[in-house]
Backbone as CSV, one residue per row, in Angstrom:
resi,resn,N_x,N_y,N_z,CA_x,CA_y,CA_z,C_x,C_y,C_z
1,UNK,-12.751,-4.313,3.400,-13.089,-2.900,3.579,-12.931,-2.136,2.260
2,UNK,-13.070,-2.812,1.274,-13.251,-2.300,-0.126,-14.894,-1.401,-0.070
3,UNK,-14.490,-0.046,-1.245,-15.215,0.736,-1.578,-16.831,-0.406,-1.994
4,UNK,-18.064,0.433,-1.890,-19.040,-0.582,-2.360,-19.284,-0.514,-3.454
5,UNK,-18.577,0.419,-4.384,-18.787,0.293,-6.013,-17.703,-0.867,-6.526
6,UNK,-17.065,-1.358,-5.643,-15.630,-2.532,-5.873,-16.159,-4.176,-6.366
7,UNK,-15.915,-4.760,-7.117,-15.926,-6.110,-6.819,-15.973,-6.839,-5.636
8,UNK,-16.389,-8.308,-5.092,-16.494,-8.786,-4.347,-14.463,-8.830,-3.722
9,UNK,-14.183,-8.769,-3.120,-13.147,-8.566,-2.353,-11.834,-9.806,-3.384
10,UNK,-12.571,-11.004,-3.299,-11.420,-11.822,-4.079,-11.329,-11.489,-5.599
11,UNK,-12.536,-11.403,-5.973,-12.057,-10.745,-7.311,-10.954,-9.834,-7.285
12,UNK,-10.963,-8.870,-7.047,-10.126,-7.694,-6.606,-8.956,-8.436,-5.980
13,UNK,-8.747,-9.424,-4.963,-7.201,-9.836,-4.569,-6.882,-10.789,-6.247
14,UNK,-7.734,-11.522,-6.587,-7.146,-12.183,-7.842,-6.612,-11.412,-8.453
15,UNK,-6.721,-10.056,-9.092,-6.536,-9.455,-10.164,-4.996,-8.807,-9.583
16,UNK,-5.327,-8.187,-8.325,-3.849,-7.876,-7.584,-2.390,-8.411,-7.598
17,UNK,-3.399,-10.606,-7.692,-1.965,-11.095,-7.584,-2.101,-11.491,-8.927
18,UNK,-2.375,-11.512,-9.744,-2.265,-11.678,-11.478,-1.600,-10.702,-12.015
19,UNK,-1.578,-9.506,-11.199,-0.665,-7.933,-11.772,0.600,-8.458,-11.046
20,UNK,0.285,-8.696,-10.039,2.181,-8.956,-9.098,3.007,-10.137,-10.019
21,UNK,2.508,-11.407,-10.092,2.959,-12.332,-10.639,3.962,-11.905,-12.185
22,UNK,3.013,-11.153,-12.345,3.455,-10.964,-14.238,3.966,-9.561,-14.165
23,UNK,4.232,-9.019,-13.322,5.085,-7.470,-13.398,4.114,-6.365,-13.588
24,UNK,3.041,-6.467,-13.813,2.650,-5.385,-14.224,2.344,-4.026,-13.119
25,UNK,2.348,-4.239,-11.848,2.797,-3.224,-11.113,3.506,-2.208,-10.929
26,UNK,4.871,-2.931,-11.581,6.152,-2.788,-11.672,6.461,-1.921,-12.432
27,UNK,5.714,-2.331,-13.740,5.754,-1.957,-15.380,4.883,-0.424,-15.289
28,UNK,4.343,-0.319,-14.004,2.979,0.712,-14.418,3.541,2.090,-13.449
29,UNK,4.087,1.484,-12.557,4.815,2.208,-11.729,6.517,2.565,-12.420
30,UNK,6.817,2.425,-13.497,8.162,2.405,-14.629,7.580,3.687,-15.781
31,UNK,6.678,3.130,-15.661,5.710,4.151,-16.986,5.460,5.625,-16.747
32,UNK,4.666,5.557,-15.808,3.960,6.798,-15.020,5.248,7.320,-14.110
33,UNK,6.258,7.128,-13.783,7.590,7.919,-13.708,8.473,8.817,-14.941
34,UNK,8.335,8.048,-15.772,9.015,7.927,-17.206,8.465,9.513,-17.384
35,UNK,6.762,9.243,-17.550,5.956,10.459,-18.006,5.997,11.693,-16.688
36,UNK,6.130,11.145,-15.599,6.125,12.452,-14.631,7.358,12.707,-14.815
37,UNK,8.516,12.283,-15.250,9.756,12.898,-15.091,9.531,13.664,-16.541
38,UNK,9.200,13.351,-17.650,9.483,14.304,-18.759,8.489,15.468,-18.480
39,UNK,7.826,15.509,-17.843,6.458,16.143,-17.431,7.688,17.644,-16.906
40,UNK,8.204,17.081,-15.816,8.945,17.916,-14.797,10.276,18.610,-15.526
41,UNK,10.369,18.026,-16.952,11.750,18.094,-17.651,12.912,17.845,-17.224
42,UNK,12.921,16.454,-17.027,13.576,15.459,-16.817,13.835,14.537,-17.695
43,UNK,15.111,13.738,-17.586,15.232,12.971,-19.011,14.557,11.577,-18.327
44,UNK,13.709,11.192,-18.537,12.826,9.925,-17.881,13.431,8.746,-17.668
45,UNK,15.105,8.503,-17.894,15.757,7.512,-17.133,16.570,8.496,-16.271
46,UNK,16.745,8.347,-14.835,17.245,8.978,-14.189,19.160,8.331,-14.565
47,UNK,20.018,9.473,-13.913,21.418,8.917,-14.161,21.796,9.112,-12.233
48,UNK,21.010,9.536,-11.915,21.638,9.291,-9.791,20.294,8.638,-9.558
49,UNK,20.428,7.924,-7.877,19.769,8.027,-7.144,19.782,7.847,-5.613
50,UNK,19.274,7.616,-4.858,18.939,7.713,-3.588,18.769,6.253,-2.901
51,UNK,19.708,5.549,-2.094,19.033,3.746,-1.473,18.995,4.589,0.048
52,UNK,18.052,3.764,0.433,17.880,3.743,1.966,16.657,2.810,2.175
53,UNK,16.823,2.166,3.273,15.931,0.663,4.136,14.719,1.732,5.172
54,UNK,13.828,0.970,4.998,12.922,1.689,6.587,12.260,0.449,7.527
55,UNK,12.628,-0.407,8.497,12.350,-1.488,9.051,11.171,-1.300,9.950
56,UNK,10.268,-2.182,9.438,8.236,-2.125,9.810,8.590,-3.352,10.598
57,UNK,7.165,-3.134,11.159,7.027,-4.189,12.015,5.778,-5.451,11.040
58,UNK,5.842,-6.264,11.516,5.476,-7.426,10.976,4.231,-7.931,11.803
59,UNK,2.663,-8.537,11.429,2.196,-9.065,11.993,2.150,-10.771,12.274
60,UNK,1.311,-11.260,13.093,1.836,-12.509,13.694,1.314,-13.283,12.384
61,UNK,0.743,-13.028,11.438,0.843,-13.669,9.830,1.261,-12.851,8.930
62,UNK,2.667,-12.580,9.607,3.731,-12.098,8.641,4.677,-12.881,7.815
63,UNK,4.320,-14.096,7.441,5.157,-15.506,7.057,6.614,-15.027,7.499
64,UNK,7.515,-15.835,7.155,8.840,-16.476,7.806,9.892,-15.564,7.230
65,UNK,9.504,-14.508,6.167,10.589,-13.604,6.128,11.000,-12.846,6.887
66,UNK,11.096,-12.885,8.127,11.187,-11.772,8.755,12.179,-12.097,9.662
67,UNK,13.219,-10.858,10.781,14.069,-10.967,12.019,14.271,-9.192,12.418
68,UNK,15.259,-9.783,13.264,14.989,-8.468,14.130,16.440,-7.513,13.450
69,UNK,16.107,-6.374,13.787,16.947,-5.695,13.506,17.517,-4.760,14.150
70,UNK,18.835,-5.119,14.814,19.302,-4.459,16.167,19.539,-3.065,16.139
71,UNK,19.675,-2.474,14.571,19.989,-0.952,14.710,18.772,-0.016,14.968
72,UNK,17.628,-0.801,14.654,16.166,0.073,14.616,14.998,-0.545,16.006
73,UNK,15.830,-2.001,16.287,14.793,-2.437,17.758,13.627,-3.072,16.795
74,UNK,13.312,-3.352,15.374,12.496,-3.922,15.122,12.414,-5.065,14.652
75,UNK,11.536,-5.932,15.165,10.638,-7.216,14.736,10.333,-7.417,13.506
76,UNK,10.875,-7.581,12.343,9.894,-7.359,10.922,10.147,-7.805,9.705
77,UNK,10.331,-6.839,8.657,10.890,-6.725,7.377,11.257,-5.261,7.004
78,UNK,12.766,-5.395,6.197,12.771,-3.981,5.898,12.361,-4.213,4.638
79,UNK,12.116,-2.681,4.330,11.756,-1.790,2.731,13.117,-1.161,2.274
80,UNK,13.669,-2.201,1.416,14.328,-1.206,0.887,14.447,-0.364,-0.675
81,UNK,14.416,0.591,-0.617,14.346,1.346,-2.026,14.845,2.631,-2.707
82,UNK,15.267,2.464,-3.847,16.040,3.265,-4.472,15.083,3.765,-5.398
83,UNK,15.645,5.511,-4.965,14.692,6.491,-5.748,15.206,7.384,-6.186
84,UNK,14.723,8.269,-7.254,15.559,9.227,-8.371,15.257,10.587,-7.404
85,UNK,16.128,11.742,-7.910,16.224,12.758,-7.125,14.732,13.659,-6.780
86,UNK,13.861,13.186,-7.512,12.537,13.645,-7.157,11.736,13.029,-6.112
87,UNK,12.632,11.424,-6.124,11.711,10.840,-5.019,11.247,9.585,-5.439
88,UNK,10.746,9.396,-6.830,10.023,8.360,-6.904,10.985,7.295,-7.312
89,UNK,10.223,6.141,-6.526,10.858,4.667,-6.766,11.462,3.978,-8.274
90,UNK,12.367,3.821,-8.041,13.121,2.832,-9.183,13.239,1.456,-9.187
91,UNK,13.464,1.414,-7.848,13.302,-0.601,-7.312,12.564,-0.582,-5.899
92,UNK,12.085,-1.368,-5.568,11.818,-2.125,-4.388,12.384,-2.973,-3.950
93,UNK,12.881,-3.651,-3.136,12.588,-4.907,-2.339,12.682,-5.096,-0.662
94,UNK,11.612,-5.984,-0.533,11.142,-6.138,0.872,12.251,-7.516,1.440
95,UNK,12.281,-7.504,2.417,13.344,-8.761,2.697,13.347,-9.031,4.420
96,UNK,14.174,-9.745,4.999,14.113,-9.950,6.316,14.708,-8.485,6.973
97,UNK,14.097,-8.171,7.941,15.231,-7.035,8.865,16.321,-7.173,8.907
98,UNK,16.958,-8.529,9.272,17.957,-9.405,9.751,18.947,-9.010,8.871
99,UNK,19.095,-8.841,7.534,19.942,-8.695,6.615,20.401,-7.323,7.004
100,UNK,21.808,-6.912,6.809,22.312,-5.668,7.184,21.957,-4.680,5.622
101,UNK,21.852,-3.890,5.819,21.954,-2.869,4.932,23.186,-3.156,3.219
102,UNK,24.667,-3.310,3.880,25.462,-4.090,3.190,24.611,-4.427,2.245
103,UNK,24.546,-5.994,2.705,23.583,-6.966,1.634,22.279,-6.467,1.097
104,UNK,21.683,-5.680,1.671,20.225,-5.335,1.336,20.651,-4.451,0.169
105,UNK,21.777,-3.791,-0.157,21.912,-2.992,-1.163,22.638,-3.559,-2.509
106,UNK,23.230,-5.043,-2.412,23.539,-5.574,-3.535,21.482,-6.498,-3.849
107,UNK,21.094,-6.986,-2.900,19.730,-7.223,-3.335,19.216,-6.269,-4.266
108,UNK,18.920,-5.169,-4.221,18.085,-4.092,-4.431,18.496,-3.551,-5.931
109,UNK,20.060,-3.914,-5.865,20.327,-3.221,-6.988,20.991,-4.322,-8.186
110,UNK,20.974,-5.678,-7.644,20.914,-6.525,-8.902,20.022,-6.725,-9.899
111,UNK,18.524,-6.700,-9.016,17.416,-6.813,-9.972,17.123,-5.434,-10.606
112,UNK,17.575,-4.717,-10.275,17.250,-2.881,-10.953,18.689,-3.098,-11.951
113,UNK,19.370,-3.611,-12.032,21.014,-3.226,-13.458,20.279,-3.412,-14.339
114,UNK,19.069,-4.277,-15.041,19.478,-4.241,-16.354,18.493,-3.066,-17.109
115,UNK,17.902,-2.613,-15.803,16.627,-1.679,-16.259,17.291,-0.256,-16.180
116,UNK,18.312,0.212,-15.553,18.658,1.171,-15.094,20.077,1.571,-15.669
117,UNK,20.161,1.425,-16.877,21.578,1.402,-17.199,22.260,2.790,-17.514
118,UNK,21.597,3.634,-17.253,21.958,5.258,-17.359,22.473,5.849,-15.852
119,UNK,22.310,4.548,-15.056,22.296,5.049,-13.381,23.312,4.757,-13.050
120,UNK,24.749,6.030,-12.650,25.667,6.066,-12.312,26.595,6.593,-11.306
121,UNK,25.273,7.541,-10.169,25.630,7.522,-8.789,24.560,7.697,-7.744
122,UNK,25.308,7.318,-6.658,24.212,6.889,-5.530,24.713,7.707,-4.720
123,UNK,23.580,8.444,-3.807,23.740,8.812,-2.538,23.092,7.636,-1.335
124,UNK,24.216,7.461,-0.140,24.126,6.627,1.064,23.955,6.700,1.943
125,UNK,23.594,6.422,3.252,23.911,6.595,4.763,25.456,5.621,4.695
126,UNK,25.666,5.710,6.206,27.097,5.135,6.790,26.311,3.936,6.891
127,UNK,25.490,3.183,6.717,25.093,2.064,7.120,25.694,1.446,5.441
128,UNK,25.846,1.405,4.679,26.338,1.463,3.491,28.056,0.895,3.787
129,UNK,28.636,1.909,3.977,29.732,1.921,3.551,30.230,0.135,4.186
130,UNK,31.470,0.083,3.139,32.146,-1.587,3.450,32.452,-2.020,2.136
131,UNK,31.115,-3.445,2.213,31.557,-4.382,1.432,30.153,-4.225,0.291
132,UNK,29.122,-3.079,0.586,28.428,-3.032,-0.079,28.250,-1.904,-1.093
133,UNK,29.066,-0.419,-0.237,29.512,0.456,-1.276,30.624,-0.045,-2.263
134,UNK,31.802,-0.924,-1.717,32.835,-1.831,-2.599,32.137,-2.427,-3.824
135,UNK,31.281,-3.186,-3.517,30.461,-4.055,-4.711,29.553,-3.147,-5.213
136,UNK,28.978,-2.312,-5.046,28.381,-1.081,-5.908,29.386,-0.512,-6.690
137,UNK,30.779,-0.080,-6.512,31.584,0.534,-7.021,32.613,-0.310,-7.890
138,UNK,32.977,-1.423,-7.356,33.229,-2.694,-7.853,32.897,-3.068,-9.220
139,UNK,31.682,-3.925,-9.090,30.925,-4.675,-9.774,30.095,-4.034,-11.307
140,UNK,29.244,-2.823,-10.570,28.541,-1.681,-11.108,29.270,-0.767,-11.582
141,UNK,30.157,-0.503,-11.207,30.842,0.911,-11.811,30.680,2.358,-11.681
142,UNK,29.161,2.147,-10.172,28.763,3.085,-9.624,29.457,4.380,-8.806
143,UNK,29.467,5.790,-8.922,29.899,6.578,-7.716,29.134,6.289,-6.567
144,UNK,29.790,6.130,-5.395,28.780,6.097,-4.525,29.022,7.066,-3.110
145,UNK,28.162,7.829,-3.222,28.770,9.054,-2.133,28.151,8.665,-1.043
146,UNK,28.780,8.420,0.169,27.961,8.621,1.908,28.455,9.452,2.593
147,UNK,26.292,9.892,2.572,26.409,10.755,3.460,26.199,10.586,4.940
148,UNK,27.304,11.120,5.679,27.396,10.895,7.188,26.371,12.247,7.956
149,UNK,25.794,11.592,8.902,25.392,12.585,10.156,26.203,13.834,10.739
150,UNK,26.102,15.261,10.737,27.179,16.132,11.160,27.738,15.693,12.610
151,UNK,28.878,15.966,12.738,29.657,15.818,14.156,28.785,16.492,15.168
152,UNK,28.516,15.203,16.709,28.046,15.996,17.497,28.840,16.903,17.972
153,UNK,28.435,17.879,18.934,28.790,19.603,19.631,29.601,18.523,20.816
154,UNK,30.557,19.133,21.044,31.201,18.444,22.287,30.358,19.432,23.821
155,UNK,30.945,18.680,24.663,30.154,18.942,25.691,31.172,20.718,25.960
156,UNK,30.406,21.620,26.428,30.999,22.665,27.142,32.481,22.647,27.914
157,UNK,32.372,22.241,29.081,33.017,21.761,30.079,34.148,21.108,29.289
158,UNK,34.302,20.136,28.202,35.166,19.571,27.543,35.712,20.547,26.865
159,UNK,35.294,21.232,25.650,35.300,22.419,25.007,36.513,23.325,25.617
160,UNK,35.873,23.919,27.095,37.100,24.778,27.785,38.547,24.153,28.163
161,UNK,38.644,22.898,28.588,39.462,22.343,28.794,40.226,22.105,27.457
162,UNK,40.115,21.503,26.441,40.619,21.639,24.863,41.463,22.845,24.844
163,UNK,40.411,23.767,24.980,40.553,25.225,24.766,42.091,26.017,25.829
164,UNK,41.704,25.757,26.969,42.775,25.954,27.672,44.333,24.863,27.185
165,UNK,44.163,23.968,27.110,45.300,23.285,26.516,46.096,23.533,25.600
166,UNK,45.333,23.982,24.869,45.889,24.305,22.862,46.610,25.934,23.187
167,UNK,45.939,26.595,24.201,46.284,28.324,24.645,47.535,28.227,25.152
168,UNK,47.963,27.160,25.887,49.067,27.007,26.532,50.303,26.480,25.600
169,UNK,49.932,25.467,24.786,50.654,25.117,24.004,50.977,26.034,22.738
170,UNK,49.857,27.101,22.727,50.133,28.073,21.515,49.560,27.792,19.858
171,UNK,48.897,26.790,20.241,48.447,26.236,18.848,47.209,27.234,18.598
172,UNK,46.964,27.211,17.178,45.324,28.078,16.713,44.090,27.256,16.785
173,UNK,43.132,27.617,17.536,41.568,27.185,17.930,40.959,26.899,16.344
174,UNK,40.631,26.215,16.461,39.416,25.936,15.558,38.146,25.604,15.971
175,UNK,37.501,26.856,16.292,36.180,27.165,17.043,35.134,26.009,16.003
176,UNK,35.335,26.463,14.693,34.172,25.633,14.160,33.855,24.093,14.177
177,UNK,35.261,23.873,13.913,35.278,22.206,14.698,34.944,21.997,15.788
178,UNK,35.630,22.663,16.529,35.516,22.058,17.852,34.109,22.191,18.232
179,UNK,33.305,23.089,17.754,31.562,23.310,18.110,31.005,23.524,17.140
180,UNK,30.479,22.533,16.729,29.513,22.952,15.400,28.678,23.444,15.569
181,UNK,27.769,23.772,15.310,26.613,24.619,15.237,25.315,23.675,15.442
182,UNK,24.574,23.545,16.500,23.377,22.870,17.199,22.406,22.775,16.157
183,UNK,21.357,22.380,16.757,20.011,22.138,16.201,20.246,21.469,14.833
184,UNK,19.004,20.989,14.246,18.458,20.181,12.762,19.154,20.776,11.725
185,UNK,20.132,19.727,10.874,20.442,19.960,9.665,20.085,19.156,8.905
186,UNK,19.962,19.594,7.642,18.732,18.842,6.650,20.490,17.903,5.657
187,UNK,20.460,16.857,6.011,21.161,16.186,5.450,21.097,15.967,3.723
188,UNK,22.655,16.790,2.896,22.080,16.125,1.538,21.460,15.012,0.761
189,UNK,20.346,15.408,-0.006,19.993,14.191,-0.512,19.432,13.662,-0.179
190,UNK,19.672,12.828,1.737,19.109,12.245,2.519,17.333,12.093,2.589
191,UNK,17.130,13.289,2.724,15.612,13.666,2.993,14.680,13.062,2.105
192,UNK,15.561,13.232,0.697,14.542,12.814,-0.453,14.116,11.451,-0.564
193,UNK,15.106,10.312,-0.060,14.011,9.213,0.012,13.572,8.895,1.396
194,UNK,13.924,9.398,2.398,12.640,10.125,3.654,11.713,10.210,3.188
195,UNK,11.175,11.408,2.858,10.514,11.770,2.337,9.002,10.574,1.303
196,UNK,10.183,9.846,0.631,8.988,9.168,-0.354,8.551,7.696,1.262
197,UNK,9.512,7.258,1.462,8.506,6.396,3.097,7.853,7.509,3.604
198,UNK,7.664,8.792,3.779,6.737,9.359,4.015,5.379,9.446,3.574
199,UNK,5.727,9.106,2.073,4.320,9.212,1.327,3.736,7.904,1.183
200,UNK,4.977,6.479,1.017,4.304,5.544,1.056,3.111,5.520,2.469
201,UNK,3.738,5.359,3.644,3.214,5.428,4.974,1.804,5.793,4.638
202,UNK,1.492,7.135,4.179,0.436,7.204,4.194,-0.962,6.873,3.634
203,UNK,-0.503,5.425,2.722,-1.561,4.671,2.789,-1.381,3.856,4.209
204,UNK,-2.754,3.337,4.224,-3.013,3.163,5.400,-2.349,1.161,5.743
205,UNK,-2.496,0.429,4.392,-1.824,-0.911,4.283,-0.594,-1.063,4.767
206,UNK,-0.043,0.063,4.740,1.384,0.440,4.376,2.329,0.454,5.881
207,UNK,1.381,0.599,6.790,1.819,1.260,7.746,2.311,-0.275,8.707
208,UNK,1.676,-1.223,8.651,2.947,-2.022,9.108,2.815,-3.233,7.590
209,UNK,3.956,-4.230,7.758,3.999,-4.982,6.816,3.007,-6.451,7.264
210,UNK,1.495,-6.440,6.956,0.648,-7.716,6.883,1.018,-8.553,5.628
211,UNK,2.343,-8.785,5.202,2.084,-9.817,4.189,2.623,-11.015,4.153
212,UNK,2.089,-12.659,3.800,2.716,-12.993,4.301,4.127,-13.462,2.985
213,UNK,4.330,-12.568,2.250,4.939,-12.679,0.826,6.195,-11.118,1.035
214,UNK,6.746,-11.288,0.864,7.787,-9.956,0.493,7.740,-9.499,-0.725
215,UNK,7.202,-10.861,-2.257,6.681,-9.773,-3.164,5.302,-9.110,-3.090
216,UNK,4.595,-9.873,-2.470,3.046,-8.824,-2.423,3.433,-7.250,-1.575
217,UNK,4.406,-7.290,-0.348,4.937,-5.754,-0.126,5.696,-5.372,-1.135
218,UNK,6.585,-5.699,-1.767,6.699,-4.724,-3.205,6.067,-4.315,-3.936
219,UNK,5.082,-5.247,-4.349,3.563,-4.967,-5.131,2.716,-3.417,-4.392
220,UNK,2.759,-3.506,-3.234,2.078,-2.530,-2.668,2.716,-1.207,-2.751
221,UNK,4.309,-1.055,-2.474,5.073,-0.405,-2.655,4.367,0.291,-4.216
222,UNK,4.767,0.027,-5.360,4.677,-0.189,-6.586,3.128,0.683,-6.490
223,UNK,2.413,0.263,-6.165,0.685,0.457,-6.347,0.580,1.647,-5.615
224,UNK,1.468,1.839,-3.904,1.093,3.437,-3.401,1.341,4.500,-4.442
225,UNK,3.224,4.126,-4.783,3.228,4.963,-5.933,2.711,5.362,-7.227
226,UNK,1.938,4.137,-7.603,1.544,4.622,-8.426,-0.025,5.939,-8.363
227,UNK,-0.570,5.284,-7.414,-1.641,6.619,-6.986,-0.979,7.675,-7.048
228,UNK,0.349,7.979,-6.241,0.697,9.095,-5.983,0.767,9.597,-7.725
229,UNK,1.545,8.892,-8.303,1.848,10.001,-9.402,0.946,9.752,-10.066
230,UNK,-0.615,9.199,-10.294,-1.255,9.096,-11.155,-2.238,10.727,-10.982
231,UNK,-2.541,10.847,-9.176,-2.866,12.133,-9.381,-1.888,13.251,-9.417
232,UNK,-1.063,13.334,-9.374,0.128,14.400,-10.068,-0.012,14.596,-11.679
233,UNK,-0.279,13.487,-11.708,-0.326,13.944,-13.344,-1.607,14.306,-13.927
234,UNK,-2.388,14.037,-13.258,-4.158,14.703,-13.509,-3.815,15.830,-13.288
235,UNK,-3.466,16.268,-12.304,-3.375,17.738,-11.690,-2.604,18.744,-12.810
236,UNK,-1.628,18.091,-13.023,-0.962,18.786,-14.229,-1.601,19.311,-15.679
């Protein structure tokens, strides 16, 4: 379903996996950050960033990388990737679901040390914390901050009862604890690599994982972004 001004279709996959093989995806998507960050006045090696996984589903020639992943209910491979405070990608890697987060974050960030050596803190989810924020902080020498979900609102009915207890005993309420404040809070940090699986998603390849390679989904990874910032920087 290539454009009809395109090469015959394998031409075009040859050249794809001749860029994956030899980095140059990688390298092009390294570049065109470099320049959108000085663009934005930014120092073009970032010194924080952002890890978080997003677990796709897999088709039935999804080769053998793949398992399930009990925190998300999916069949697949996760994406996991670390991105600078604007958003855009620093590493990729695609891997089994099966792997916990933990491990998926010493993956992700062994092959990114020797490129990234100005990068000295991370924002997390709680899926993080253990033996994989330890070896980030450990090993790397990284800060690594997690950020947790706000406390749910206790139920009403519970609330008064608390409430009556502590009155009797004479102790001081702490209304704000005890009830936080409802509805959507925009979690620090969090959003921002939300946000970029938002933009990957919307190529259309993207939307579940057909490969049967975990580097050809990095490759793709690599290639959405790079559209994205190639027209950002036209625009500019």
């Amino acid at each position: 379903m290539l454009p009809k001004d395109f090469p015959p279709w394998k031409t075009v996959y040859d050249w794809f996996r001749r860029w994956r093989l030899d980095g140059t995806w990688e390298r092009l998507n390294a570049e065109l950050r470099q320049r959108l960050r000085w663009r934005l006045g930014r120092n073009p090696q970032p010194s924080a960033g952002i890890v978080d996984s997003q677990s796709v589903k897999t088709t039935g020639v999804g080769g053998t990388e793949r398992g399930f992943d009990p925190a998300k209910k999916v069949e697949g491979r996760k994406r996991h990737l670390l991105v600078d405070t604007e958003g855009l990608v620093l590493e990729a890697k695609v891997h089994s679901a099966k792997i916990p987060d933990q491990d998926g974050l010493r993956l992700l960030l062994e092959s990114a040390r020797a490129r990234l050596s100005r990068l000295k803190h991370l924002w997390v989810d709680a899926g993080y914390q253990g033996r994989g924020k330890r070896w980030a902080e450990e090993v790397l020498g990284l800060s690594v901050e997690v950020v947790r979900k706000p406390q749910k609102p206790l139920p009403e009915k519970m609330a008064k009862v608390w409430a009556e207890q502590w009155a009797k005993e004479g102790k001081k309420m702490d209304w704000q604890r005890l009830m936080p404040p409802r509805g959507f809070r925009v979690l620090p940090r969090r959003w921002v690599v939300e946000r970029t699986f938002a933009w990957i998603c919307h190529n259309r390849r993207m939307a579940k994982d057909y490969e049967r390679l975990c580097a050809t989904g990095e490759a793709f990874v690599y290639a959405a972004m790079t559209r994205l910032m190639v027209r950002r920087l036209a625009r500019a």
